[in-house]
Gaussian input, Z-matrix of N, CA and C with variables (Angstrom, degrees):
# hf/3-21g

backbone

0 1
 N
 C     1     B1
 C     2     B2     1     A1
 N     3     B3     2     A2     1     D1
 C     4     B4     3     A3     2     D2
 C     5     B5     4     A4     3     D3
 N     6     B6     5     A5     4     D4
 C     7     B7     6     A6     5     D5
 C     8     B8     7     A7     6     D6
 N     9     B9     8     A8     7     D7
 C    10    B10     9     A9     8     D8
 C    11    B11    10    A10     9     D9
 N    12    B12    11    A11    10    D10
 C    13    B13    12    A12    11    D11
 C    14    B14    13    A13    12    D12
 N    15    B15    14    A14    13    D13
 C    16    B16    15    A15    14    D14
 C    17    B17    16    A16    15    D15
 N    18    B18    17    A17    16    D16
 C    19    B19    18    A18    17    D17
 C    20    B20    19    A19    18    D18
 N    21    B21    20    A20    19    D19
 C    22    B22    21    A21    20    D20
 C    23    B23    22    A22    21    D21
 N    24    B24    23    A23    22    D22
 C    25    B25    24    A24    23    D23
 C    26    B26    25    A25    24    D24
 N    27    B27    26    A26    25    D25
 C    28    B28    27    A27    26    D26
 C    29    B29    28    A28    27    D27
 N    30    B30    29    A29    28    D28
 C    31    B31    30    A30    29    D29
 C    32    B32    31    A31    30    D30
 N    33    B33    32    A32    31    D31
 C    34    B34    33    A33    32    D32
 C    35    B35    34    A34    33    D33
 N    36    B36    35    A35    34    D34
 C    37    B37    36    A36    35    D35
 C    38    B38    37    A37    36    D36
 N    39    B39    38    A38    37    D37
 C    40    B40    39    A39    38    D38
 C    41    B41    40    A40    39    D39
 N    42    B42    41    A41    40    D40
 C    43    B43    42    A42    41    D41
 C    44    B44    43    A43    42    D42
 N    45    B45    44    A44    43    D43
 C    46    B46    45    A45    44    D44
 C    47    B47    46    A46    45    D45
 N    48    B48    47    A47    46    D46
 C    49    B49    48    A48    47    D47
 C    50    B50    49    A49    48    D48
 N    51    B51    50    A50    49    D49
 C    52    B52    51    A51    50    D50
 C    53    B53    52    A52    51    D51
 N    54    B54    53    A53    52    D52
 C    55    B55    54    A54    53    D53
 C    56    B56    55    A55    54    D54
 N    57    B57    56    A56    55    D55
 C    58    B58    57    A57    56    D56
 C    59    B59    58    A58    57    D57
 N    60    B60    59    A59    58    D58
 C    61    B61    60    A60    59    D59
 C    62    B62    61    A61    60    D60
 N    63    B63    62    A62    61    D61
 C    64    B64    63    A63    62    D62
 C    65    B65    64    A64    63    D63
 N    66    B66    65    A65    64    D64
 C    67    B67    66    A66    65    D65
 C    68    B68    67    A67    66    D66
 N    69    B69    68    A68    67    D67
 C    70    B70    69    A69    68    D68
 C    71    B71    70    A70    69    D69
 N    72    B72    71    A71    70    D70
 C    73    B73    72    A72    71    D71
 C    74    B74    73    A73    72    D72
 N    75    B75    74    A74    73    D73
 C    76    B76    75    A75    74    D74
 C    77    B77    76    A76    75    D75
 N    78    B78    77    A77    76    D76
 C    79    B79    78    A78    77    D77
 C    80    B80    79    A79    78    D78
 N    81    B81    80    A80    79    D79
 C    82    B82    81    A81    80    D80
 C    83    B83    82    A82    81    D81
 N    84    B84    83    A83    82    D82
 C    85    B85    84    A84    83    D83
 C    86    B86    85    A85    84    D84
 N    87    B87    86    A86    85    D85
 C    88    B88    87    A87    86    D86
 C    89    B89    88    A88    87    D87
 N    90    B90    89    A89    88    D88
 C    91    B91    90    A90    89    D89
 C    92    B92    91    A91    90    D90
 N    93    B93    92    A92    91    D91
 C    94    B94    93    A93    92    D92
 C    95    B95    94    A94    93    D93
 N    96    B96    95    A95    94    D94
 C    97    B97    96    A96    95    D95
 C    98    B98    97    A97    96    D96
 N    99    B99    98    A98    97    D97
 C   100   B100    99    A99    98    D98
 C   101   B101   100   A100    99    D99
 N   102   B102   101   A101   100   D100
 C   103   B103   102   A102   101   D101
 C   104   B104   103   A103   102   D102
 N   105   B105   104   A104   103   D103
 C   106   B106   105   A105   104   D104
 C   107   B107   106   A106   105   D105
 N   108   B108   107   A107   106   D106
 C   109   B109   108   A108   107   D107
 C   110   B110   109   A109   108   D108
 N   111   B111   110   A110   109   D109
 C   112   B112   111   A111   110   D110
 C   113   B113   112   A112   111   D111
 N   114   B114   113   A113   112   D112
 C   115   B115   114   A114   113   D113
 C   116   B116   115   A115   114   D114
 N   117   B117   116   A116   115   D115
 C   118   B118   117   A117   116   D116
 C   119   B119   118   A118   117   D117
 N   120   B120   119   A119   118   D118
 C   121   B121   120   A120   119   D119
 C   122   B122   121   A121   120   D120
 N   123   B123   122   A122   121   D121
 C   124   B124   123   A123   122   D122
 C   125   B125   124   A124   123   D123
 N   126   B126   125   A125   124   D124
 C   127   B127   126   A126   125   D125
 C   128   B128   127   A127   126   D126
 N   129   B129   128   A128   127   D127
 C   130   B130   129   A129   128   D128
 C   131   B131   130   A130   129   D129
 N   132   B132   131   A131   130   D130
 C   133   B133   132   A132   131   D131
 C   134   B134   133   A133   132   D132
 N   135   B135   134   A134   133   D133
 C   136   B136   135   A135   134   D134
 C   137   B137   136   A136   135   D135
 N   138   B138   137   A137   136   D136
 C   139   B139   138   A138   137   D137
 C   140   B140   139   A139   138   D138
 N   141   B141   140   A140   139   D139
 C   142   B142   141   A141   140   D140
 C   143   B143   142   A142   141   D141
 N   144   B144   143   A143   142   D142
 C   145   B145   144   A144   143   D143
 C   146   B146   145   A145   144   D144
 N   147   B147   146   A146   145   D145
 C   148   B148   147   A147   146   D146
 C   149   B149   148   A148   147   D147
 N   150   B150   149   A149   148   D148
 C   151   B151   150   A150   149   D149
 C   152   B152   151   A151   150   D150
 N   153   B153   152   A152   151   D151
 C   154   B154   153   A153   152   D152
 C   155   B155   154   A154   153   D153
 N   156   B156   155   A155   154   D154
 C   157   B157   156   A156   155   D155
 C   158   B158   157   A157   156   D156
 N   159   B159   158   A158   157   D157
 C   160   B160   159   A159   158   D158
 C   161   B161   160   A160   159   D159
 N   162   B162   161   A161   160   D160
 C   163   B163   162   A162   161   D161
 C   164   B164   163   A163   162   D162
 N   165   B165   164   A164   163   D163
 C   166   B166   165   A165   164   D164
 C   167   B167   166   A166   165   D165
 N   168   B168   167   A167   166   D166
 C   169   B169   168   A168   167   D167
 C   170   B170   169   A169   168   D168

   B1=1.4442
   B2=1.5272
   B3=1.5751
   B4=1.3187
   B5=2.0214
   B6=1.2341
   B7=1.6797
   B8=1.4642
   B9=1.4846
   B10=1.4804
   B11=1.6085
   B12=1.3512
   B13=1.7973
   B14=1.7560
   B15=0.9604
   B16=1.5266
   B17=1.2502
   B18=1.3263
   B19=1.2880
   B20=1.8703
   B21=1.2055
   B22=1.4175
   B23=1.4934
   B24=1.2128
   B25=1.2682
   B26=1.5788
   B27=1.2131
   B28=1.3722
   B29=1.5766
   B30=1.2732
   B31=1.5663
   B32=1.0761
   B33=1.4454
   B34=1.1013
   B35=1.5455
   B36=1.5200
   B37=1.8491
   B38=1.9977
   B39=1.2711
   B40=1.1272
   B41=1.6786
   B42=1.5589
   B43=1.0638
   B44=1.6184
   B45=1.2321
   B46=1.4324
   B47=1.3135
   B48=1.4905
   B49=1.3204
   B50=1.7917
   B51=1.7028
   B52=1.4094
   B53=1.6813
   B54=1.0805
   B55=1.1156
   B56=1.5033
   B57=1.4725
   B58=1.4849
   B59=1.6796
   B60=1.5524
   B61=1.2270
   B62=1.6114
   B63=1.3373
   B64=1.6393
   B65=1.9238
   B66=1.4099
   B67=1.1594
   B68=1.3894
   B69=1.5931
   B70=1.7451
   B71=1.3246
   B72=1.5946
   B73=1.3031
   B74=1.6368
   B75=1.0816
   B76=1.3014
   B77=1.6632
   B78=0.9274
   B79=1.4208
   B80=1.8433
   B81=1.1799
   B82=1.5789
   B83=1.3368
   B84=1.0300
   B85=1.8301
   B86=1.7567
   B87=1.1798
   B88=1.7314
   B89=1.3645
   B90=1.2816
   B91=1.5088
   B92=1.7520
   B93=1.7586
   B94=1.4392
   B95=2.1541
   B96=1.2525
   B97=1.9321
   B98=1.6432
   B99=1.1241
   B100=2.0119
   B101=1.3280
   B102=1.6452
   B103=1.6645
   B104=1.1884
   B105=1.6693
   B106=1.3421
   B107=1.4696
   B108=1.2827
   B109=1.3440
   B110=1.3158
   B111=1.4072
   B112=2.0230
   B113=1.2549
   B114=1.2742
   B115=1.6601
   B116=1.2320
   B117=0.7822
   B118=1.5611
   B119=1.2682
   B120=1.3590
   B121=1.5974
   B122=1.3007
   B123=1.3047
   B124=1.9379
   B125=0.9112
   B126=1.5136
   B127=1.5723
   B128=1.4998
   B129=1.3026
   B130=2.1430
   B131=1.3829
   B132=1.3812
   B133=1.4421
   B134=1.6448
   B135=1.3082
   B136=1.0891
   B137=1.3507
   B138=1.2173
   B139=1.3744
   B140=1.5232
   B141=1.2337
   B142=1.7951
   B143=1.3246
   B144=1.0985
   B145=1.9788
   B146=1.6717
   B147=1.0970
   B148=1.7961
   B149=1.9899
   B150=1.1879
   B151=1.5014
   B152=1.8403
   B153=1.1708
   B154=1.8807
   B155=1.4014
   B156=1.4735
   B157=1.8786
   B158=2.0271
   B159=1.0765
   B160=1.8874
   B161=1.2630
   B162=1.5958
   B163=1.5104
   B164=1.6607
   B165=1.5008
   B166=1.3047
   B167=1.5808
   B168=1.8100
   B169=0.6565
   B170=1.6296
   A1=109.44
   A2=112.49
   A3=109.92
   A4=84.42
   A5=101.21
   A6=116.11
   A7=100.27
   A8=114.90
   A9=130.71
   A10=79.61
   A11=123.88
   A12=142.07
   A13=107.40
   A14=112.39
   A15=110.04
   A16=122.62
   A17=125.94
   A18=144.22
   A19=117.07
   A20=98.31
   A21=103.44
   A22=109.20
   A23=124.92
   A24=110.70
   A25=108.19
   A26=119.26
   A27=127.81
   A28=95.81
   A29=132.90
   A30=117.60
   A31=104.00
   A32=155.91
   A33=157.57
   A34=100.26
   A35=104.14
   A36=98.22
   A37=106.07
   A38=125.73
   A39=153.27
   A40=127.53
   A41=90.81
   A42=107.94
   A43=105.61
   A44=122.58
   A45=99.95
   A46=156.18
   A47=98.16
   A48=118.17
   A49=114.44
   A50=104.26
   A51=122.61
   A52=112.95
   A53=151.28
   A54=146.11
   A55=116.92
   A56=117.09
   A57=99.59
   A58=137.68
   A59=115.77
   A60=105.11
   A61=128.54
   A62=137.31
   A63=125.21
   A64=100.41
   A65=112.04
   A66=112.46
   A67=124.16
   A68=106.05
   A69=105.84
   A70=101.42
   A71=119.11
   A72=134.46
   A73=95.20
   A74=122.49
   A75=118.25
   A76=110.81
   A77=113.21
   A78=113.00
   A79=108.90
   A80=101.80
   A81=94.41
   A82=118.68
   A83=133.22
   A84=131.70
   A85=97.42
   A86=126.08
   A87=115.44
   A88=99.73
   A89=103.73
   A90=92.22
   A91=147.40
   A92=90.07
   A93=117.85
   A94=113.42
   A95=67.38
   A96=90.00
   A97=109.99
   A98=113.37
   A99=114.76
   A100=86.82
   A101=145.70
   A102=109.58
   A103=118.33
   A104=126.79
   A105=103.51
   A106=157.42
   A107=104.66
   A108=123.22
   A109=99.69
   A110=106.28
   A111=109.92
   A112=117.21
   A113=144.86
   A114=137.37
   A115=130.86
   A116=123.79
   A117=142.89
   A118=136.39
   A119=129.79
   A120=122.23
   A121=117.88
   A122=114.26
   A123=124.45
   A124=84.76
   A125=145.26
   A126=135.25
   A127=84.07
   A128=114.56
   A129=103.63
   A130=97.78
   A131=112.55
   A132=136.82
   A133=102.44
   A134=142.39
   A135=129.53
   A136=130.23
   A137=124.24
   A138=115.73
   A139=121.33
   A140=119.89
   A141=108.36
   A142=109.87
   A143=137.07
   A144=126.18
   A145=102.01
   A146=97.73
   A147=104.84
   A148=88.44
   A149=127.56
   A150=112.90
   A151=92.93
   A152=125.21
   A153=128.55
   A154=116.41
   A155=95.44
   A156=99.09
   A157=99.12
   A158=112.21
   A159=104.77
   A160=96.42
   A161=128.20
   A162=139.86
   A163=95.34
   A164=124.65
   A165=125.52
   A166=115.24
   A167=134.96
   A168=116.91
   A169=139.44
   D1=142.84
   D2=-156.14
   D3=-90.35
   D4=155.94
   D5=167.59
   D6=-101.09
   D7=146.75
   D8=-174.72
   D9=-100.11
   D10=156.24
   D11=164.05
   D12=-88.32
   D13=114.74
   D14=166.80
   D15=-127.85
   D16=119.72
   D17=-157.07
   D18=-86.67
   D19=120.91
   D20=-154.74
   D21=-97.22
   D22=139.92
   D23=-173.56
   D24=-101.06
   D25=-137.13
   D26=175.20
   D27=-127.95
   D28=19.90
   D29=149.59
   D30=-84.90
   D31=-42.81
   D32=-156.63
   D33=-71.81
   D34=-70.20
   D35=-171.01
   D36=-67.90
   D37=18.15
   D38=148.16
   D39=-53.04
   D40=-70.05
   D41=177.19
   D42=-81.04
   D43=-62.84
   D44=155.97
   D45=15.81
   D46=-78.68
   D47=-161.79
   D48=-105.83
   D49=-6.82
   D50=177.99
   D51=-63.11
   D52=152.18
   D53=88.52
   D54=19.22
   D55=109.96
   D56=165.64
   D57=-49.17
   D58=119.08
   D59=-167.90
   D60=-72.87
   D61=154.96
   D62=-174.69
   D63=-86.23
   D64=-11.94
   D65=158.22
   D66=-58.13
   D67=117.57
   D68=-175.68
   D69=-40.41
   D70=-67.17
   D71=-132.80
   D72=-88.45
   D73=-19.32
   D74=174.59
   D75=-91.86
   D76=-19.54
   D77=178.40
   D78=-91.09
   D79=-45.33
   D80=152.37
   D81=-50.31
   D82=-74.72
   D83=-179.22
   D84=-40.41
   D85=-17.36
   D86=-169.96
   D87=-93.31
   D88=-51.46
   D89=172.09
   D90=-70.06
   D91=-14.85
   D92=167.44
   D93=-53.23
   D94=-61.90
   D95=176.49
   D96=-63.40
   D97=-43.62
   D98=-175.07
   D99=-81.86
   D100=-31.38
   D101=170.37
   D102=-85.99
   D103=-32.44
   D104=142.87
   D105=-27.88
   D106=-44.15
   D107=174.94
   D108=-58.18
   D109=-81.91
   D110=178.58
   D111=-49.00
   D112=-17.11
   D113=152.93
   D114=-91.82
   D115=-47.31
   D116=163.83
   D117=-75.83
   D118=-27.54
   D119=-178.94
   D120=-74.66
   D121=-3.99
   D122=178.55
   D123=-66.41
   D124=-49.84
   D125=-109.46
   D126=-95.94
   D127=-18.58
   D128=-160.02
   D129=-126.42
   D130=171.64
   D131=171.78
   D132=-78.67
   D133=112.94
   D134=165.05
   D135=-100.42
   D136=154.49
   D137=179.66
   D138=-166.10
   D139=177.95
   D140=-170.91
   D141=-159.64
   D142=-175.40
   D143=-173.76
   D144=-82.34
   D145=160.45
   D146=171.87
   D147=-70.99
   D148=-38.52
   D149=-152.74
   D150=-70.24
   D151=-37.30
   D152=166.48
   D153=-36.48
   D154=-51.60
   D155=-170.11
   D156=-92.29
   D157=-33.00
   D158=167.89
   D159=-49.13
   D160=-77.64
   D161=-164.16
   D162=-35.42
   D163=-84.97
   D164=-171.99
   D165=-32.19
   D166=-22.02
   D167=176.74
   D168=-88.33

């Protein structure tokens, strides 16, 4: 089965990597993305700019 590529930004490893927020709407979007992440990100090719992963370092 072919994988579609989906390009990841830095809201995602954002939301991620945050602290749960006391913001409804932000804590919804955190948790949207962390069950995504755990079901779904096998399914695709992922990827992001070299200037994302330089910055993070």
């Amino acid at each position: 089965m072919k994988k579609f590529s989906v390009y990841i930004e830095t809201s995602i490893i954002s939301y991620l990597a945050a602290k749960p927020s006391r913001d409804l709407l932000t804590a919804a979007c955190q948790q949207i993305t962390v069950e995504w992440w755990e079901d779904k990100r096998n399914e695709y090719n992922l990827f992001t700019s070299e200037l994302v992963v330089k910055n993070e370092k």
